[in-house]
VOGU-3710 file (C-alpha; in Angstrom, 3 decimals, decimal comma):
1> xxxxxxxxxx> 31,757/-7,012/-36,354  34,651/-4,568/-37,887  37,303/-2,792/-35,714  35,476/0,172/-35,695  31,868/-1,512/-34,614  33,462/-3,101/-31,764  35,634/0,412/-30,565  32,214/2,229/-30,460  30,335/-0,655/-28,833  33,071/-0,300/-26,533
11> xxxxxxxxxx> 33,796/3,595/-26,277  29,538/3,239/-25,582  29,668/1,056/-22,878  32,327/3,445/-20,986  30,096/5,993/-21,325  27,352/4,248/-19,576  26,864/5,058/-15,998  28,745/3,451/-13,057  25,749/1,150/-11,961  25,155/0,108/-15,605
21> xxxxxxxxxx> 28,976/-0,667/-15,871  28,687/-2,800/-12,853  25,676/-4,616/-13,614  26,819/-8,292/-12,609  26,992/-10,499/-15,630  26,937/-13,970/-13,922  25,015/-15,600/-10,391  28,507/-15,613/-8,890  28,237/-12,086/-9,111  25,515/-11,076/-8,273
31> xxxxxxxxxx> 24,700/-9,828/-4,593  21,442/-10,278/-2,901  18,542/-12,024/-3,032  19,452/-15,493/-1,358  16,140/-16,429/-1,321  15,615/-16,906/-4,680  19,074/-17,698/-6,263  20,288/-19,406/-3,326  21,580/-22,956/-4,245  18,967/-24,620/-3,133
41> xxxxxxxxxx> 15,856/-22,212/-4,287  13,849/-23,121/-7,134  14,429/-20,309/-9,124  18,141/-21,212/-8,916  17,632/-24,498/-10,044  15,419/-23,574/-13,060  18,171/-21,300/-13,994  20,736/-23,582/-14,065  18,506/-26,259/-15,698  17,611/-23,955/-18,257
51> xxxxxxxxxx> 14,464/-24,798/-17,581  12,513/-20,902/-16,883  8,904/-20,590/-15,920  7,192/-17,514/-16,773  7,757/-15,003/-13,831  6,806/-11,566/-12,998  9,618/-10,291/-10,756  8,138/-7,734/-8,205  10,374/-5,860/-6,176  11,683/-1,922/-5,168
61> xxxxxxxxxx> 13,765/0,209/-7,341  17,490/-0,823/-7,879  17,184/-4,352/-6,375  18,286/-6,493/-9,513  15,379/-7,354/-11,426  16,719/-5,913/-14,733  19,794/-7,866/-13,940  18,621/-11,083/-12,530  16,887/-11,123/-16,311  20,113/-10,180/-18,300
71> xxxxxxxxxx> 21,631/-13,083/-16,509  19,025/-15,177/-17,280  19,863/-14,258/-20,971  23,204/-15,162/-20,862  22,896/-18,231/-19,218  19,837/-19,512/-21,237  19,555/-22,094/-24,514  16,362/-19,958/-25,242  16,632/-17,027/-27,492  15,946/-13,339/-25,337
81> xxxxxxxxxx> 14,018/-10,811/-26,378  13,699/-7,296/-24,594  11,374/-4,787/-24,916  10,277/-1,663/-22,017  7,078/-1,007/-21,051  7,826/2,728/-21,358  8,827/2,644/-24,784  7,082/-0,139/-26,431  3,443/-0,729/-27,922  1,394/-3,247/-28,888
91> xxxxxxxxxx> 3,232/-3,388/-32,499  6,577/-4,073/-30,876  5,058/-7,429/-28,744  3,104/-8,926/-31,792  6,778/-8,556/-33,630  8,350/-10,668/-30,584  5,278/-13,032/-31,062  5,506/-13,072/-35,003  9,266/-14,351/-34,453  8,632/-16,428/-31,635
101> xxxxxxxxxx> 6,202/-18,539/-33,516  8,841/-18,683/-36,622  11,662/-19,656/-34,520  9,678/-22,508/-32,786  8,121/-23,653/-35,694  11,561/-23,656/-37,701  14,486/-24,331/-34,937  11,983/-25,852/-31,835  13,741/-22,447/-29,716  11,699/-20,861/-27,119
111> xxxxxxxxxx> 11,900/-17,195/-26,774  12,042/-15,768/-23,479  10,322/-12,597/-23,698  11,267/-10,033/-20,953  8,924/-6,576/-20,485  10,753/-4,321/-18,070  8,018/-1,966/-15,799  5,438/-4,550/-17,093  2,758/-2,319/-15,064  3,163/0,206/-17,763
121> xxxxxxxxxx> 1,183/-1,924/-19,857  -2,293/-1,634/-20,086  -5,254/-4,816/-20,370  -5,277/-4,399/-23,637  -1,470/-4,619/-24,310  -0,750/-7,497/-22,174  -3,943/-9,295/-23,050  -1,795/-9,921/-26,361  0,556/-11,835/-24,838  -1,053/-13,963/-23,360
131> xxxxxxxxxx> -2,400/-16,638/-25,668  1,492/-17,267/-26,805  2,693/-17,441/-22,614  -0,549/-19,920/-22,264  0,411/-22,220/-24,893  3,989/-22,357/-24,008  5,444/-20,512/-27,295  6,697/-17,438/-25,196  8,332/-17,712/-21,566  7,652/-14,120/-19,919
141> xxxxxxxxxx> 9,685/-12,231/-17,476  8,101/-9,301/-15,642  9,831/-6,534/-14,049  7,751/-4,200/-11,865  7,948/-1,697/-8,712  4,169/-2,316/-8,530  2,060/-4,936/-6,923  1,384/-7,559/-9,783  -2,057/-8,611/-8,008  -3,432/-4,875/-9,492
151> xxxxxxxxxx> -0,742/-4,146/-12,234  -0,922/-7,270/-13,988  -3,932/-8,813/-15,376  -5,466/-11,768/-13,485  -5,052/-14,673/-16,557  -1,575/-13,298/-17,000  -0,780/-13,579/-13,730  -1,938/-17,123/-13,072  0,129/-18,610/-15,613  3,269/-17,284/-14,078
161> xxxxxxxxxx> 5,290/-17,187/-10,828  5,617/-14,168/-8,899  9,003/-13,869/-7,514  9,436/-11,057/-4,817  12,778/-9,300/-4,981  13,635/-7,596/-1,461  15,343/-3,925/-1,240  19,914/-4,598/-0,187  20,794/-4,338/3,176  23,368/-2,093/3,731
171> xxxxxxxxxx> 26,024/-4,475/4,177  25,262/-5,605/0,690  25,181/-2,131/-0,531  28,323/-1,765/1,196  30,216/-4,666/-0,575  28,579/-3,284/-4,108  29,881/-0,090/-3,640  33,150/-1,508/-2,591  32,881/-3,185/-5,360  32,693/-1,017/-7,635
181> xxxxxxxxxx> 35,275/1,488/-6,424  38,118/-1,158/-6,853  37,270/-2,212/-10,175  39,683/-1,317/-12,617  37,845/-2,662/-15,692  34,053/-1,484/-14,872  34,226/0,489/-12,301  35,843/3,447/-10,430  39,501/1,779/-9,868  41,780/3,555/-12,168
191> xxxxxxxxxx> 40,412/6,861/-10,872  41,763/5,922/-7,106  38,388/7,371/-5,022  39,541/7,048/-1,522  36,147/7,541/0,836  36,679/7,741/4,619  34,792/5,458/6,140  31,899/8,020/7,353  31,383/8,712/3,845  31,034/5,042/2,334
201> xxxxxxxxxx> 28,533/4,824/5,526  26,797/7,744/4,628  26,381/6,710/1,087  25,045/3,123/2,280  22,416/4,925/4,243  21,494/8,025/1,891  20,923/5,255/-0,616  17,947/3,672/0,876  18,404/0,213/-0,317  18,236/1,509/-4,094
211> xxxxxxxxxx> 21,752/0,272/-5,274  21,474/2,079/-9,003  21,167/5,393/-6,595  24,103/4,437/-4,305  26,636/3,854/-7,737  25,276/7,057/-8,978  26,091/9,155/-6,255  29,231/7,255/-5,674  30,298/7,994/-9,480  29,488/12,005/-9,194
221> xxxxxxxxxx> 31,504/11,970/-6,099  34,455/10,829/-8,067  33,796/12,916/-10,698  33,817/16,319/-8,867  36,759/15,450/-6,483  39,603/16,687/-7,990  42,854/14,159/-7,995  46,004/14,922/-4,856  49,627/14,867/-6,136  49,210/11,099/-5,847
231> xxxxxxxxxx> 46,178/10,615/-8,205  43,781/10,098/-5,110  40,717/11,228/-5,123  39,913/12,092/-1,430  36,193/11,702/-0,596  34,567/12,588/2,692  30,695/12,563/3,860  30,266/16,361/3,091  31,632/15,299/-0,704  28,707/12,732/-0,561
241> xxxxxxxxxx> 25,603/14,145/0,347  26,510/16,986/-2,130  26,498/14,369/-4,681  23,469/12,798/-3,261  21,519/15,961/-3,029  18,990/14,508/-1,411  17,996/10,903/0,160  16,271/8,706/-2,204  12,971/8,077/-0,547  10,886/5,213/-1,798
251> xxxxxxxxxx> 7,328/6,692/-2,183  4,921/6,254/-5,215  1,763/8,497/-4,607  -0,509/6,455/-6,448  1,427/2,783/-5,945  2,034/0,270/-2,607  4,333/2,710/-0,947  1,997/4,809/-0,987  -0,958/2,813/0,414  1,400/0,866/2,908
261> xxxxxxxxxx> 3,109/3,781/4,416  -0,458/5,868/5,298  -1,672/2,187/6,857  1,011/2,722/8,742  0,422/5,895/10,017  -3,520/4,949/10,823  -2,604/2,131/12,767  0,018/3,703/14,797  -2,367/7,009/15,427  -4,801/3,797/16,466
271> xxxxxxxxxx> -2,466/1,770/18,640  -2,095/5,433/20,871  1,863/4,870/19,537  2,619/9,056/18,692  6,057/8,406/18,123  5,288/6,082/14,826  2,542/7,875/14,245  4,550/11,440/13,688  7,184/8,955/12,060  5,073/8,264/9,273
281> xxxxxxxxxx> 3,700/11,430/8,587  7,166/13,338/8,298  8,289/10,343/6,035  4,636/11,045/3,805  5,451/14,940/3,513  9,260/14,033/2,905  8,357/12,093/0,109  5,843/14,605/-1,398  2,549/13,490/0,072  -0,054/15,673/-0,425
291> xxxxxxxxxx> -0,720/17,357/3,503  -4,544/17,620/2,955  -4,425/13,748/1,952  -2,838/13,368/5,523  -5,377/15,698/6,990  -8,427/14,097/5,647  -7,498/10,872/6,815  -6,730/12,187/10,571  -10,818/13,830/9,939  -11,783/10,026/9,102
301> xxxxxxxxxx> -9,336/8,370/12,044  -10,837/11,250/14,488  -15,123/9,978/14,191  -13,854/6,298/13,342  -11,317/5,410/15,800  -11,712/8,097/18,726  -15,244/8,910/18,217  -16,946/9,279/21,560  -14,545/8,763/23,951  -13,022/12,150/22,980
311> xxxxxxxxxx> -15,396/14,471/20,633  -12,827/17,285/20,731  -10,542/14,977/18,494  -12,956/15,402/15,851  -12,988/18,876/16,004  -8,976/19,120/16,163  -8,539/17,223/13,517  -11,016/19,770/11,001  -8,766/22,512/12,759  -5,783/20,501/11,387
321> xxxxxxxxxx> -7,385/20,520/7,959  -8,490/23,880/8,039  -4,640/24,983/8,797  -3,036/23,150/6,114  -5,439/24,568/3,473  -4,914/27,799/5,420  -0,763/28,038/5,708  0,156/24,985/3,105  3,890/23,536/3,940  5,982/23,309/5,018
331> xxxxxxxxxx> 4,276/25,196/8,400  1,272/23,054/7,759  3,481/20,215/9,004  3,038/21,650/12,346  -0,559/21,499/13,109  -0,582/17,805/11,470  2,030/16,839/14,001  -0,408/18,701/16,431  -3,360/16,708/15,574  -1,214/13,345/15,033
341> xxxxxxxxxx> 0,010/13,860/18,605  -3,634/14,232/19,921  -5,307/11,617/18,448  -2,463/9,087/19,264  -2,802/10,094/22,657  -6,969/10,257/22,785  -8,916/7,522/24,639  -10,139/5,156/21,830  -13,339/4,168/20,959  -15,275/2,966/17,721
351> xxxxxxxxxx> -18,987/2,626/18,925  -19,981/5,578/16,489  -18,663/3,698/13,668  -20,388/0,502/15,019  -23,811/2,188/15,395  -23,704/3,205/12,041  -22,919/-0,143/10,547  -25,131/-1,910/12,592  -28,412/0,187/11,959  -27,577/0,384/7,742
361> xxxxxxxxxx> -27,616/-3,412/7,925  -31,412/-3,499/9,539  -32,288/-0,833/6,923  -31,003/-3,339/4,146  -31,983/-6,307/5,707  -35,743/-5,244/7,401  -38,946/-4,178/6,248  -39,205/-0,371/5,412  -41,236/0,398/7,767  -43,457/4,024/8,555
371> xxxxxxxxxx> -42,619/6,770/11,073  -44,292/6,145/14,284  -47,217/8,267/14,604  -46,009/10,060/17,390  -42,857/11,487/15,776  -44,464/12,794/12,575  -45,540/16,668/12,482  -49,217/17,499/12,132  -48,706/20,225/9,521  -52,256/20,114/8,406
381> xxxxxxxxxx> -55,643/19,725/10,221  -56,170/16,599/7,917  -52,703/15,231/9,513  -53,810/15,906/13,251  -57,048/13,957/12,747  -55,197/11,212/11,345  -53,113/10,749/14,386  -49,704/12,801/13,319  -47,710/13,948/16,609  -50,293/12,219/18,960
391> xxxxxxxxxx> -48,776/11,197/21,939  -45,421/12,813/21,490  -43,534/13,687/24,571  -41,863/17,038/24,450  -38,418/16,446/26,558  -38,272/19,852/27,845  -41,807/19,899/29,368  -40,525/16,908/31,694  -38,292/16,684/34,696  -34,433/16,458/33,574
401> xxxxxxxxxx> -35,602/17,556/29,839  -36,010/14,017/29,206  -39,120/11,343/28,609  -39,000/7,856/27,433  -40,847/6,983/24,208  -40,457/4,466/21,651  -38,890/6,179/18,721  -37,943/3,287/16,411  -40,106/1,666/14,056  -42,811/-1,438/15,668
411> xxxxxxxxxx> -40,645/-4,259/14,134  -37,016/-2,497/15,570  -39,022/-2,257/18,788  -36,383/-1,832/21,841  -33,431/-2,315/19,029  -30,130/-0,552/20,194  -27,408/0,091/18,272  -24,745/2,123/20,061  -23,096/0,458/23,031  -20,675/2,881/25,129
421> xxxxxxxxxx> -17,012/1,898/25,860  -15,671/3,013/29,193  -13,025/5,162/27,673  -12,896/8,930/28,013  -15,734/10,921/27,627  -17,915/7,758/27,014  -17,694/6,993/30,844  -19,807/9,921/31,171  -22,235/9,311/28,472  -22,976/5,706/29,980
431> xxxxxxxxxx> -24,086/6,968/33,552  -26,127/9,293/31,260  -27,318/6,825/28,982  -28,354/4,761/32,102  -30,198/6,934/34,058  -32,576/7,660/31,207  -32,890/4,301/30,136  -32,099/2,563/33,196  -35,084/-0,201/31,829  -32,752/-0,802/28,707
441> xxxxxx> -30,286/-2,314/30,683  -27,060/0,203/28,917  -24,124/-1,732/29,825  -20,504/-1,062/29,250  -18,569/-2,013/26,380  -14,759/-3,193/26,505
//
């Protein structure tokens, strides 16, 4: 390398942002994630034994992945190759491959192939991998935000380890950022930031466990605080969250934030807990959630989860719809909160949902059998003769507007499917229930 290679290799790496600057470069460094590079953990050992499995690591935004693989690199016999999911094709991997078989074949050195955002790639892309990671030839590492067990095909997947990396605590967000604003050589040292301590807490918490967001924000700070007669740059909480913006929320609308977070919302509406319930929905709409998503699913939640002991939840929840498609946000919020609010609180019952499931397995599982007689019409003369409509009961001809009959087909004979709770509304519909068919034997449900 000349003089003037290595100046603009270095003059380039100055340039690079704050957390690419402090990237740690050895284990020793690097903070986090004791359950995997903890002394005693097997991916700690394979590391230092140089002995590296195929992995896919899975884990949130700015939690080391990309650097628990660059210190791999540097601390492997194997030779590293890199390539991103975002910018690289199929072309690009059978290159790696091409190589990798040379420089086994020639030297007996494995390549260690790492594909950053892995779940970028489709089938077809990573199904070209794989015979080279089968037969040993290729060691892959996988980074991805996504769940491997849909992102990553299943043959791919069972040939390596999945290693789940979990988002910094704040105390190790805190000692990064620390970090990073006393380092003279990588970091922030020689320009002499001075953050009060509300503002280093504030940036631990407005950074959300995402420590690439944390250095970010902590490097703009810097930047637009202008130096005292001392060369300090003075840097209080107000400084901060104008250099944040806005908290970095971790939501993907189509990825496991996204399903996890509205499970969490259904179960809380479910468990009557409207406190986590209207948690989870502000936390959906800060994020970007779409509100009619939210709205549909409190339709759904209403006839599944409330059903009969309150009928009115049904309806409030439609009104709920009908108000976000009406208003859109961020008023829409309100009604949603409205309808969260009810339905947490709403006597619970799922005997609707029951009845259903119950009767479409006898329709799958039982003969097909006709329509009574009894219940059919008699549209034509023909039809009467034959027997349609004989013997039907109309209700309102008999005391209470009701008459017993056997409505169900011969072989379902006596068959029930809906059982009432004693919650709500359903209390009401059991006396009701057993007064008409007091022969039936109705009994309650808990």
């Amino acid at each position: 390398m000349t003089l003037f290679e290595h100046k603009r290799k270095q003059d380039s790496k100055s340039k690079a942002p704050l957390a690419a600057r402090m990237r740690p470069r050895s284990l020793k460094e690097f903070v986090g994630q004791e359950h995997l590079i903890g002394t005693d953990k097997v991916l700690r050992k394979s590391i230092d034994a140089d002995q590296i499995p195929s992995m896919i690591m899975w884990g949130p935004p700015g939690s080391g992945k990309t650097t628990l693989a660059n210190i791999i690199a540097n601390m492997t016999g194997s030779h590293f190759s890199a390539v991103s999911a975002v910018t690289s094709g199929v072309a690009d991997l059978r290159k790696v491959i091409e190589e990798a078989q040379e420089r086994q074949g020639m030297y007996s050195k494995q390549t260690i192939l790492f594909i950053d955002e892995i779940h970028r790639f489709n089938k077809a892309q990573q199904d070209v991998i794989l015979p080279q990671v089968e037969d040993g030839s290729i060691i892959l590492i996988g980074a991805t935000t996504e769940n491997p067990s849909f992102e990553v095909i299943a043959p791919l997947l069972s040939r390596s380890r999945v290693f789940v990396l979990n988002p910094l605590t704040n105390i190790q967000l805190r000692l990064i950022i620390e970090r990073a604003i006393k380092d003279k050589e990588h970091g922030l040292g020689n320009m002499k930031p001075h953050l009060t301590e509300e503002a280093i807490n504030g940036l631990v918490l407005l950074s959300n466990g995402d420590v690439r967001t944390g250095l970010n924000a902590l490097e703009m700070a810097t930047i637009v605080t202008k130096p005292d007669n001392l060369g300090n740059r003075n840097i209080d909480l107000e400084i901060v969250e104008d250099a944040m913006q806005r908290r970095s929320l971790l939501y993907d609308k189509s990825g496991d934030q996204h399903y996890d977070t509205i499970s969490a919302f259904i179960k809380s509406v479910r468990g009557s807990d409207p406190d986590a319930a209207i948690y989870w929905m502000a936390r959906m709409l800060e994020a970007g959630e779409d509100p009619m998503y939210i709205a549909r699913r409190l339709i759904i939640l209403a006839a599944e989860d409330i059903g009969m002991a309150d009928p009115q939840g049904l309806s409030i929840a439609v009104a709920a719809q009908q108000a976000v498609h009406f208003i859109g946000l961020p008023e829409a919020a309100i009604p949603l909160a409205e309808a969260t609010i009810y339905l947490a609180t709403a006597p619970k019952s799922n005997t609707a949902y029951k009845a259903l499931n119950e009767a479409k397995q006898d329709i799958s599982n039982t003969r097909n059998n006709p329509v009574p007689m009894h219940l059919r019409n008699a549209v034509t003369s023909l039809m009467g003769d034959l027997g349609y409509g004989k013997d039907y009961k109309y209700s309102h001809d008999y005391p209470g507007h009701f008459a017993a009959m056997q409505n169900l087909p011969e072989s379902l004979k006596d068959r029930r499917y809906y059982y009432p709770s004693d919650q709500g509304y359903e209390q009401e519909v059991f006396k009701r229930l057993n007064k008409w068919w007091g022969n039936r034997k109705t009994e309650v449900t808990k």
